[in-house]
Kinemage of the C-alpha trace (Angstrom):
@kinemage 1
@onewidth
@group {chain A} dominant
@subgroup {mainchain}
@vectorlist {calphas} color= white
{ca unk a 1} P 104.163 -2.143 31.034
{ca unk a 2} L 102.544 -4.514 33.558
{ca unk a 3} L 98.790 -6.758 32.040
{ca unk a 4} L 96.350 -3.957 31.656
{ca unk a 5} L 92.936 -5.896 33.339
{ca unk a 6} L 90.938 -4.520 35.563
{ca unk a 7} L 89.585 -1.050 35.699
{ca unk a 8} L 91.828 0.116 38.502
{ca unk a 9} L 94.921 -0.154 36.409
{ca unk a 10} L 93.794 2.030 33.702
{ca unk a 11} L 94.656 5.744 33.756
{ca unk a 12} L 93.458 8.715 31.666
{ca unk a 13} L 95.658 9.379 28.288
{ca unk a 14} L 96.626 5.757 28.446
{ca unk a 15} L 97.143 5.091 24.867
{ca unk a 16} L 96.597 1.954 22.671
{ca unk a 17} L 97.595 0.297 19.465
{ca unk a 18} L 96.235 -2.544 17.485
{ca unk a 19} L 97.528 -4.926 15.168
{ca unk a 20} L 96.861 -4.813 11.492
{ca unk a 21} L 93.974 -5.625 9.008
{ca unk a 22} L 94.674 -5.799 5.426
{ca unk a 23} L 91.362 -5.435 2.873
{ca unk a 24} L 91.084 -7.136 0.283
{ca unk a 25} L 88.186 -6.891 -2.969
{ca unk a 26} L 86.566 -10.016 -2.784
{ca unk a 27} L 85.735 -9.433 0.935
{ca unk a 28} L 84.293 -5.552 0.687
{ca unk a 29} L 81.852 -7.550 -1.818
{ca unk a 30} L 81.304 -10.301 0.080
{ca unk a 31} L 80.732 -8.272 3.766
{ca unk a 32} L 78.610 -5.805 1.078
{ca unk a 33} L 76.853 -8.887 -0.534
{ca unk a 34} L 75.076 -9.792 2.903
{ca unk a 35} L 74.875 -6.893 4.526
{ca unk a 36} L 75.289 -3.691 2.347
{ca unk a 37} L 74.421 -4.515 -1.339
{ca unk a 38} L 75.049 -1.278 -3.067
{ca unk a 39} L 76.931 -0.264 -5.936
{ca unk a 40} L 79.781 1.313 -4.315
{ca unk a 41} L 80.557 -2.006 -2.684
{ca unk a 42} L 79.867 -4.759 -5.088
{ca unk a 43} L 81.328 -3.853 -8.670
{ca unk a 44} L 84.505 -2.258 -9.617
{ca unk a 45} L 82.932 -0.397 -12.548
{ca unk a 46} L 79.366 0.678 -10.843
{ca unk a 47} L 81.172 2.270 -7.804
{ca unk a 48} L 83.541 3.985 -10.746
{ca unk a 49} L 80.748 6.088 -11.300
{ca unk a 50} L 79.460 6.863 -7.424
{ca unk a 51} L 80.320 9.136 -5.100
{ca unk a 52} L 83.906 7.362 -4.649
{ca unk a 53} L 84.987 6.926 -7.554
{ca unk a 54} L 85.916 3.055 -7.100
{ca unk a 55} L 85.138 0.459 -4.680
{ca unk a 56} L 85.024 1.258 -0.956
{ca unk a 57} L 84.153 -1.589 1.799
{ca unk a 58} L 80.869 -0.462 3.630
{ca unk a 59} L 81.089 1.863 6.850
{ca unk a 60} L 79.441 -1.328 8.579
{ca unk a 61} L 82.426 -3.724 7.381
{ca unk a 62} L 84.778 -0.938 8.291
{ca unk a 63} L 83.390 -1.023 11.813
{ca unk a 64} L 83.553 -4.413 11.782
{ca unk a 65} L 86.955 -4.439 11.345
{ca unk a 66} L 87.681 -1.813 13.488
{ca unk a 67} L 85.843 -3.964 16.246
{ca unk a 68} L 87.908 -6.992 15.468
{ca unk a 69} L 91.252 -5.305 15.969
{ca unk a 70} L 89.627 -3.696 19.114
{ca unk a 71} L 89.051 -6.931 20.425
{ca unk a 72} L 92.321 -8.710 19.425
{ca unk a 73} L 94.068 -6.033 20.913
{ca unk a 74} L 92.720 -7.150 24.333
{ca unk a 75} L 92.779 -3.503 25.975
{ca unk a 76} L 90.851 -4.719 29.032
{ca unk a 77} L 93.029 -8.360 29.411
{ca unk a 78} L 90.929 -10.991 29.374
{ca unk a 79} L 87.366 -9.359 30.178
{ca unk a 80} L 85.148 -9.099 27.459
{ca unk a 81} L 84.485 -5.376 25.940
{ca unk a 82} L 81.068 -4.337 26.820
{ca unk a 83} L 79.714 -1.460 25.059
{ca unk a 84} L 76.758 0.992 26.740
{ca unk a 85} L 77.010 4.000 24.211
{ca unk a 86} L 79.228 5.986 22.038
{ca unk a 87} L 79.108 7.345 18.583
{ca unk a 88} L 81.033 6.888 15.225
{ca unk a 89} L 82.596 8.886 12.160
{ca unk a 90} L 83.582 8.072 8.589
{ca unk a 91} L 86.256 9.860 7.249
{ca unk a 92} L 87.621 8.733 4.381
{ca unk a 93} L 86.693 5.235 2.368
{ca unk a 94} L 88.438 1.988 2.741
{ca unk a 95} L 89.302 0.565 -0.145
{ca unk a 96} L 91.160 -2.799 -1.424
{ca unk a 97} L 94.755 -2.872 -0.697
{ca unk a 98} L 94.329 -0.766 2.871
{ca unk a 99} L 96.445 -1.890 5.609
{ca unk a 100} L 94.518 -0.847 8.568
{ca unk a 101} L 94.890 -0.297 12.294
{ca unk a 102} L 93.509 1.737 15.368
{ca unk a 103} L 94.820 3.761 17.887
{ca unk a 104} L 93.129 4.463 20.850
{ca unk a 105} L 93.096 6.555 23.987
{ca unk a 106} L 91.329 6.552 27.071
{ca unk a 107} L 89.511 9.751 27.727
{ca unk a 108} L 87.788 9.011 30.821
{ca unk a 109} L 86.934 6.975 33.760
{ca unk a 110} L 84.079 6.931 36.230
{ca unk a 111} L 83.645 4.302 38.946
{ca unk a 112} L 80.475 2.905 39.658
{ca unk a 113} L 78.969 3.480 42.630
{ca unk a 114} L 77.051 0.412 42.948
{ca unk a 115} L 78.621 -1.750 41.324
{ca unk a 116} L 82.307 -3.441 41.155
{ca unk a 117} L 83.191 -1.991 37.729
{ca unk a 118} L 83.796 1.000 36.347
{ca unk a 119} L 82.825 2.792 32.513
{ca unk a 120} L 85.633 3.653 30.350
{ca unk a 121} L 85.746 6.724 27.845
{ca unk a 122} L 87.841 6.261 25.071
{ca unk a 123} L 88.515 7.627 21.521
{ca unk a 124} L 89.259 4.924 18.891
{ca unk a 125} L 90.836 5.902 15.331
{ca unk a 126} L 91.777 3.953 12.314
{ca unk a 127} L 94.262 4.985 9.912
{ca unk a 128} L 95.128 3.162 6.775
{ca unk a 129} L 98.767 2.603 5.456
{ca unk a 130} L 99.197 6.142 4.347
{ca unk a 131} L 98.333 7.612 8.142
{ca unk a 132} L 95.016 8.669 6.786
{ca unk a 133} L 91.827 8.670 9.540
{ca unk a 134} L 89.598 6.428 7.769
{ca unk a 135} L 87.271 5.851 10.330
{ca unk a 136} L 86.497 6.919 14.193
{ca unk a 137} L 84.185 5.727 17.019
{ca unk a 138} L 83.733 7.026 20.795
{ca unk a 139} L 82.551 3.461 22.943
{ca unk a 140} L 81.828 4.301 26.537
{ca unk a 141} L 82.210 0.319 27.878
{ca unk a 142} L 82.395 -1.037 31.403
{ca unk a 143} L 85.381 -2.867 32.542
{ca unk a 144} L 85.464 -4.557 35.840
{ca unk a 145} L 86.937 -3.282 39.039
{ca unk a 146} L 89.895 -5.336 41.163
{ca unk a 147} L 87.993 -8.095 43.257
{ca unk a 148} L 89.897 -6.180 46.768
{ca unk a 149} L 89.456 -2.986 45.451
């Protein structure tokens, strides 16, 4: 398959795959520490007795991995990944040990009228080692058209 870069050589159903991110303990409590200090996510035997039953990384570190695979996986070339919208869904919790990765598809594509790019729809979904949706998220972003198209 031939660079993937500019907006023009993308095509509706074209379908992605990232590399892998494996979790560890120490850094769901340390992402948690800073940014999302509850039980769940700091202490092996307080998050025993939450809602998961057992330490889970934070939604927010989960989309922050989920980004940095994204990004890594360079589905626009070189040309940064600008977000304008989109939504997200947790499915299932990360926890340590979880090899993750996405998969992603594009879903639609509008040219701008005005200006020499274009917005991309896609769907984005990680799975951990077992297959299992963890997490989802919908970005519409903006990837540049051809300079002669």
């Amino acid at each position: 398959m031939a660079m993937i870069e500019w907006f023009d050589d993308l095509a509706i159903g074209m379908q992605f795959r990232t590399g892998e991110a494996r979790i560890t303990a120490p850094e769901i409590k340390r992402f948690a520490a800073e940014f999302d200090p509850q039980p769940m996510h700091l202490d092996e035997d307080s998050a025993a007795k939450t809602f998961f039953n057992g330490l889970a990384a934070s939604g927010w570190h989960t989309a922050s991995i989920a980004m940095r695979l994204l990004v890594e996986s360079r589905p626009f070339g070189d040309h940064p990944i600008i977000g304008i919208g989109g939504g997200v869904s947790w499915m299932a919790p990360v926890r340590p040990g979880d090899v993750l990765y996405l998969e992603g598809e594009i879903e639609s594509l509008a040219p701008s009228k005005t200006k020499p790019q274009g917005t991309v729809g896609m769907k984005w979904t990680m799975y951990n080692q077992h297959g299992q949706a963890v997490y989802a998220f919908t970005p519409m972003t903006i990837a540049p058209r051809r300079p002669d198209a």
